[in-house]
C-alpha positions in Angstrom: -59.9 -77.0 77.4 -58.9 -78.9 74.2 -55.9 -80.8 72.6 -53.9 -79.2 70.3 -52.2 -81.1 68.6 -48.7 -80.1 67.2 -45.6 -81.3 65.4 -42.5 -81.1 67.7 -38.7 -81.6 66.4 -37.0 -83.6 69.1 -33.5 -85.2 69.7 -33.8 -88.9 70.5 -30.6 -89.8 71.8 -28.7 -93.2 72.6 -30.2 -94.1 75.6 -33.7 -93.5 74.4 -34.6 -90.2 75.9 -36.5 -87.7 74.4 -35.8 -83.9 74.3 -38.1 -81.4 72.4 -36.2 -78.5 70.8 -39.0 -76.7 68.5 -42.7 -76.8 68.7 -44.1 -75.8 64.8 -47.1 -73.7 65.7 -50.1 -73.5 62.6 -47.9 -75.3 60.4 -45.7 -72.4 59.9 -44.1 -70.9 62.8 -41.2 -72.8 64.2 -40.8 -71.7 68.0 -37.5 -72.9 69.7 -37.9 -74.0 73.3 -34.8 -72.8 75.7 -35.2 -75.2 78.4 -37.0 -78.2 79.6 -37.6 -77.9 83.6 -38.9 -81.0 84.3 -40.6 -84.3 82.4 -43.1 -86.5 84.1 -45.5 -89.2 83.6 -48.7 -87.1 84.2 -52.4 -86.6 83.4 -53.6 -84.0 81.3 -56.1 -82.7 83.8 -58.2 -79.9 81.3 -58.3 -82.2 78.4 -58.1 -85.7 80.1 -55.5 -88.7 79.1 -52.2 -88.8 80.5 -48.8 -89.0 78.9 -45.3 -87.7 79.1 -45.4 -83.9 80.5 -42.8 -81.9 79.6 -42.3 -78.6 81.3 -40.8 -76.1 78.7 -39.6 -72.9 78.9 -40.0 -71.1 75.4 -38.2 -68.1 74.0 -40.8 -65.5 74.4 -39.6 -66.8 78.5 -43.3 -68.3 79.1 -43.9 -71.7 80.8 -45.9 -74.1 79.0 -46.8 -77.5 79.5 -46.2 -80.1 76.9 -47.6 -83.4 76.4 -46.3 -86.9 74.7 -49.2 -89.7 74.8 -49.2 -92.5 72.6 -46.4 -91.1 69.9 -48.4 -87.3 69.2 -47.5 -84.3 71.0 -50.1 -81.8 72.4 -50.9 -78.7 74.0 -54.0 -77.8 75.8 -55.6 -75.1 74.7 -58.9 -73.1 75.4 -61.9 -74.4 73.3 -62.3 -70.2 71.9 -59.0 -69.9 70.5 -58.3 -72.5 68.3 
């Protein structure tokens, strides 16, 4: 497994939490995520580094995990498909 690395549009509210609402796949597709089940500071066990994991459910209904480490966001993906 690899990093993908993506852009997200997130809020950033008052208080300094961050809540992604897109995830812009290739540049082009714009893929709203419905719900955020859980965010934790976690490692990035297939690709290595740890960050900000943030559990999201998209609107196709699959359950992704989604990372935040050192301001980039990121997706692990299988070395094959990228």
């Amino acid at each position: 497994m690899e990093r993908k690395y993506i852009d997200v549009i997130c809020l950033n509210d008052q208080l300094g939490n961050i809540k992604p609402l897109y995830i812009i796949w290739n540049n082009e597709r714009k893929i709203p995520i419905i719900r955020v089940k859980e965010i934790a500071p976690r490692a990035a066990l297939k690709s290595g580094g740890s960050g900000l994991r943030f559990t999201c459910i998209f609107e196709n209904h699959q359950e992704r995990h989604l990372f935040f480490d050192r301001g980039r966001w990121f997706v692990e993906m299988k070395e094959n498909l990228l």
